[in-house]
The first five atom37 places (N, CA, C, CB, O) and aatype in JSON, in Angstrom:
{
  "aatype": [20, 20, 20, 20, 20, 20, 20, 20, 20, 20, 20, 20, 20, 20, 20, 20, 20, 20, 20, 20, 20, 20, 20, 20, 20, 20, 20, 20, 20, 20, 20, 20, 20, 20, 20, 20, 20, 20, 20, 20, 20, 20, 20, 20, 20, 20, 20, 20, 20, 20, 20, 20, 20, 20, 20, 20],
  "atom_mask": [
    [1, 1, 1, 1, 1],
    [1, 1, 1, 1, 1],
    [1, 1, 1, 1, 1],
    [1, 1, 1, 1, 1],
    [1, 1, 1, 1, 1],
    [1, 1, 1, 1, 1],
    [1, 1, 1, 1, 1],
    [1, 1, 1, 1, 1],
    [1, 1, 1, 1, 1],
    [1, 1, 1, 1, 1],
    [1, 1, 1, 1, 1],
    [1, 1, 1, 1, 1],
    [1, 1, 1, 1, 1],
    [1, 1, 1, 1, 1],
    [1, 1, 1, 1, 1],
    [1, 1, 1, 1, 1],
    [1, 1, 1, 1, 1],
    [1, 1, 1, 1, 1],
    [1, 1, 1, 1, 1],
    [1, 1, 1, 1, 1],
    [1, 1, 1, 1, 1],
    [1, 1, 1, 1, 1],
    [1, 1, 1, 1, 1],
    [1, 1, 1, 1, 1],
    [1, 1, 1, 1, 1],
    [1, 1, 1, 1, 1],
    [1, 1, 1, 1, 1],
    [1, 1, 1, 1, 1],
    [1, 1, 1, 1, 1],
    [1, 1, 1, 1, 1],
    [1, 1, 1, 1, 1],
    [1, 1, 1, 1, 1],
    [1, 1, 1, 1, 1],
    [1, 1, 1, 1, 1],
    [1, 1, 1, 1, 1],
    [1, 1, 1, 1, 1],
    [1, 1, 1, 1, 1],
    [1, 1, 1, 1, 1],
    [1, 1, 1, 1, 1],
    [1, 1, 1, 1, 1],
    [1, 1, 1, 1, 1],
    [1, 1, 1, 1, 1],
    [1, 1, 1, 1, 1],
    [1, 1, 1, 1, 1],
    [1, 1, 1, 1, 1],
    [1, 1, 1, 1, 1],
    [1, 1, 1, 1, 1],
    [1, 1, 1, 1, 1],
    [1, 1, 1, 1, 1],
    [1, 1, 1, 1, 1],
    [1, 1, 1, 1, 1],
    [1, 1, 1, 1, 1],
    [1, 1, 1, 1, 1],
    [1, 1, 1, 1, 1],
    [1, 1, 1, 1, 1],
    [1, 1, 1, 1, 1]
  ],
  "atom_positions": [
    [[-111.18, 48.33, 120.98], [-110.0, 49.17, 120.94], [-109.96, 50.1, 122.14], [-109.96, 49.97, 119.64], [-108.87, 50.36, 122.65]],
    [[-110.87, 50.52, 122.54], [-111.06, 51.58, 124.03], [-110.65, 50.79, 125.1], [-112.73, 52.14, 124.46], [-109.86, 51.19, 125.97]],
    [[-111.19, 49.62, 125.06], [-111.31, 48.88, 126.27], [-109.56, 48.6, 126.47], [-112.44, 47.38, 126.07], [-108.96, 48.66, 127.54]],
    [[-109.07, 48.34, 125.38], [-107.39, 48.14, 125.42], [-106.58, 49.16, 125.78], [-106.81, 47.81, 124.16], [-105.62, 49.09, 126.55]],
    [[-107.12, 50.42, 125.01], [-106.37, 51.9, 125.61], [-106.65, 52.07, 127.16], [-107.08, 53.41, 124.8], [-106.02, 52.93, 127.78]],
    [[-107.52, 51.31, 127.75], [-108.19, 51.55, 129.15], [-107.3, 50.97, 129.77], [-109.6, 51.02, 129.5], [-106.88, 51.53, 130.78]],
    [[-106.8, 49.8, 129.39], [-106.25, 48.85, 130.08], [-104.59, 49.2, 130.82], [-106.29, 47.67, 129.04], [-104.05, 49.35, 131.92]],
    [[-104.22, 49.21, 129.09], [-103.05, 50.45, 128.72], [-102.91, 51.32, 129.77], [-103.4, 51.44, 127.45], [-101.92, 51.22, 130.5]],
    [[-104.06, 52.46, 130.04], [-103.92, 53.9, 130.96], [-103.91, 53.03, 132.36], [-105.48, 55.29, 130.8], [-102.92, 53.26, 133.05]],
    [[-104.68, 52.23, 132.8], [-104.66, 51.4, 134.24], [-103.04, 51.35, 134.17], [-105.6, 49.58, 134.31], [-102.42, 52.18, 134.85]],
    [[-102.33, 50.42, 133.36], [-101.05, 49.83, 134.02], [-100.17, 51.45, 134.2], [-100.12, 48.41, 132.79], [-99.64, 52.03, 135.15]],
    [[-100.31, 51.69, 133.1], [-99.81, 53.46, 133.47], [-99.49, 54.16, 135.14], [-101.27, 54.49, 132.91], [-98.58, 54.42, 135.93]],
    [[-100.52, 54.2, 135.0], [-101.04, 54.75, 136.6], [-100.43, 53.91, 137.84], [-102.82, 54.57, 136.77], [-99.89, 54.46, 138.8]],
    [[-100.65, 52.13, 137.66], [-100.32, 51.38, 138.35], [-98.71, 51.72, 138.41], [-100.84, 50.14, 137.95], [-98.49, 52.49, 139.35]],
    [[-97.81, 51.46, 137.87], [-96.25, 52.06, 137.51], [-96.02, 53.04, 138.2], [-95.93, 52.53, 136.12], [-95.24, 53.06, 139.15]],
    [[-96.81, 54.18, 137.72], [-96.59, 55.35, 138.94], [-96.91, 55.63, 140.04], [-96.83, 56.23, 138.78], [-96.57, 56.65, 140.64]],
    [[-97.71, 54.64, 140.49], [-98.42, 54.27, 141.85], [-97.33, 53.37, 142.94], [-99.88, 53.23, 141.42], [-97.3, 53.38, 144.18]],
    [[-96.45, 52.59, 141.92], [-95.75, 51.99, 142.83], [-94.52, 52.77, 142.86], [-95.6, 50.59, 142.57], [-93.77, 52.84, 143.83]],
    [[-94.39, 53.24, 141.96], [-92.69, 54.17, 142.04], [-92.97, 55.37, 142.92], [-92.01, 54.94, 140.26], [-92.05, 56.19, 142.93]],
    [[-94.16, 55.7, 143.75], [-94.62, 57.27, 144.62], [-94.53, 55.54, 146.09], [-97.15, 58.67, 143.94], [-93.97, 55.74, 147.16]],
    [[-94.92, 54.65, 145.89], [-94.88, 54.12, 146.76], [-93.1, 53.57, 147.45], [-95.87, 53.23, 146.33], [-92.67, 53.3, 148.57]],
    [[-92.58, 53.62, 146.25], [-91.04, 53.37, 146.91], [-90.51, 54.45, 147.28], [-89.96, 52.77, 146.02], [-89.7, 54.46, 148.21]],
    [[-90.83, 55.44, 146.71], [-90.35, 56.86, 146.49], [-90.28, 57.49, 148.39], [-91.77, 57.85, 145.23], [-89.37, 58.02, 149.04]],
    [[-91.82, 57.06, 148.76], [-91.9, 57.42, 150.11], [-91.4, 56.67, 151.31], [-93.06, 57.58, 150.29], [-91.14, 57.08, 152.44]],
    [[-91.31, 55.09, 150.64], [-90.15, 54.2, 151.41], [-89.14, 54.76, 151.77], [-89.6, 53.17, 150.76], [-88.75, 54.41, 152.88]],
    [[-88.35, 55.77, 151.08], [-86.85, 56.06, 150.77], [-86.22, 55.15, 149.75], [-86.01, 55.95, 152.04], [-85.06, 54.91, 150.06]],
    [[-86.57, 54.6, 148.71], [-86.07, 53.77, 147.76], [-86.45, 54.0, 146.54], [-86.3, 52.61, 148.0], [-87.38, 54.71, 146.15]],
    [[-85.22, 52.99, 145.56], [-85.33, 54.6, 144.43], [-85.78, 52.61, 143.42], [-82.91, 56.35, 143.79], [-85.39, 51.44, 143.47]],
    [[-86.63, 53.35, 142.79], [-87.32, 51.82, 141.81], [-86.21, 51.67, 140.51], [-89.39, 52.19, 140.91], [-86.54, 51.02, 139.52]],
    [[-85.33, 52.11, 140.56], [-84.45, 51.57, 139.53], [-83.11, 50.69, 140.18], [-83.94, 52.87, 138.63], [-82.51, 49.72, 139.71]],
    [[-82.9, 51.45, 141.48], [-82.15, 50.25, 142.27], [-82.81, 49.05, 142.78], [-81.57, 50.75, 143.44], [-82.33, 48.01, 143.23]],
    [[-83.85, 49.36, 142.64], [-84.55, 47.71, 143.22], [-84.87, 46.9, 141.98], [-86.25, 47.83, 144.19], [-84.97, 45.68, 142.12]],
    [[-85.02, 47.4, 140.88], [-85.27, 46.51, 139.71], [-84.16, 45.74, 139.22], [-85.75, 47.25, 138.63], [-84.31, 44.67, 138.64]],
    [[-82.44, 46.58, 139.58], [-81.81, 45.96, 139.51], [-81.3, 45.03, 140.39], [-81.36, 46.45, 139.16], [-80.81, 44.0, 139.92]],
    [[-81.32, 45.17, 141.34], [-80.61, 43.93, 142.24], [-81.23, 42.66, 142.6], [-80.28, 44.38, 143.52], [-82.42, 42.37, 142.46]],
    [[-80.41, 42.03, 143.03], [-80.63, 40.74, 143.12], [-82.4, 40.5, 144.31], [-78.92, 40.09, 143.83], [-82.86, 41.15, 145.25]],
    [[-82.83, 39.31, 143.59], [-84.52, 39.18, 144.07], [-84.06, 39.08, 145.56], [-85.63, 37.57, 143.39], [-84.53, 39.99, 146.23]],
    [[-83.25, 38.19, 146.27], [-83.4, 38.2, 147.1], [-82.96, 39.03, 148.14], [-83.33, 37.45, 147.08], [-83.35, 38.94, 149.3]],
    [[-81.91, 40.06, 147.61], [-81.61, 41.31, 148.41], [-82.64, 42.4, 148.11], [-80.17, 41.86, 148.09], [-82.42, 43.51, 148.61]],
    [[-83.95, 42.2, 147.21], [-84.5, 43.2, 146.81], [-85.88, 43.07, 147.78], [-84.61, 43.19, 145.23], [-86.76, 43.88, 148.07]],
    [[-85.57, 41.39, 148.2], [-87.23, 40.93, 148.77], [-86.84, 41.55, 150.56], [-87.68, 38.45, 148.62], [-87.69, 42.01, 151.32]],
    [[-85.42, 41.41, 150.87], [-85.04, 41.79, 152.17], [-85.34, 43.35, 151.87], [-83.41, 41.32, 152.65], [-86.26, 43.61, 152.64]],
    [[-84.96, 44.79, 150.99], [-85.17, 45.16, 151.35], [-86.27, 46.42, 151.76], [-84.52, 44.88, 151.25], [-86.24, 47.48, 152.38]],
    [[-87.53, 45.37, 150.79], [-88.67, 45.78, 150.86], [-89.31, 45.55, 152.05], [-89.26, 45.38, 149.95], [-90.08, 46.38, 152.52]],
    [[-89.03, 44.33, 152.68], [-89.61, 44.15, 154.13], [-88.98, 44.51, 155.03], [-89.87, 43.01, 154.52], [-89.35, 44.24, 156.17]],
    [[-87.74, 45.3, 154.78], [-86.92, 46.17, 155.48], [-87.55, 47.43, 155.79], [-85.75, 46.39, 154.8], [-87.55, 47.99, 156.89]],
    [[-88.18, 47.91, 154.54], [-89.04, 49.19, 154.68], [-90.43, 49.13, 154.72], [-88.8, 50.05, 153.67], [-91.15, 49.95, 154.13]],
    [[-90.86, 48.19, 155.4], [-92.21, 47.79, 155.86], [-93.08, 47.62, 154.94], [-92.78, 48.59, 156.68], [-94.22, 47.98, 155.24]],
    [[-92.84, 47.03, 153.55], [-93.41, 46.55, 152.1], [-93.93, 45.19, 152.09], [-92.31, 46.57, 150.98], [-93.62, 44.47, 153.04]],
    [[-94.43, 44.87, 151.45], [-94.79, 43.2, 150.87], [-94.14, 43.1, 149.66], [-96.49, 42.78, 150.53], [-94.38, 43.72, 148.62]],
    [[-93.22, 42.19, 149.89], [-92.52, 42.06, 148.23], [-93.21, 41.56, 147.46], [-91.34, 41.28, 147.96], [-93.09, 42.06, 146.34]],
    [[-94.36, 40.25, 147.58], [-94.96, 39.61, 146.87], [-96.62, 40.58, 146.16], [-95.07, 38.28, 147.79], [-97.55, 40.13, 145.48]],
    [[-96.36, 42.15, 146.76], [-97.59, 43.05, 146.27], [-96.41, 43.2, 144.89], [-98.24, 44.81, 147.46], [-96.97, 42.71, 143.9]],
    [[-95.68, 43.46, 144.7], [-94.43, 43.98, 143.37], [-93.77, 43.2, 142.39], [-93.19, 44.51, 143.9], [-92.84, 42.49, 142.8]],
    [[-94.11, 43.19, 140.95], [-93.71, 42.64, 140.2], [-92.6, 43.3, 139.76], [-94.51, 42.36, 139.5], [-92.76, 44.45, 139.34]],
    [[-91.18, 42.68, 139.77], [-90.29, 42.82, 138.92], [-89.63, 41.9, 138.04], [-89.61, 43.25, 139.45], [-88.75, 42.29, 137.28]]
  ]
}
């Protein structure tokens, strides 16, 4: 049961790790979750990202 709450607090952190990471891109993680993959993959490598580091 710990080991699951652990797991749990990791993805936590991970989430807010990437939303401080768009954040400093200039991009806001609710417009990129919505739009289309392939205007979303342009414009992560627009702002010097790896799209394939980001699951949406």
């Amino acid at each position: 049961m710990d080991e699951m709450m652990k797991d749990d607090e990791k993805n936590i952190f991970d989430d807010d790790d990437e939303i401080d990471t768009f954040a400093d891109a200039g991009l806001d993680y609710d417009e990129l979750e919505f739009m289309d993959p392939d205007e979303r993959r342009e414009v992560l490598e627009d702002a010097g990202l790896d799209p394939d580091e980001f699951d949406f």
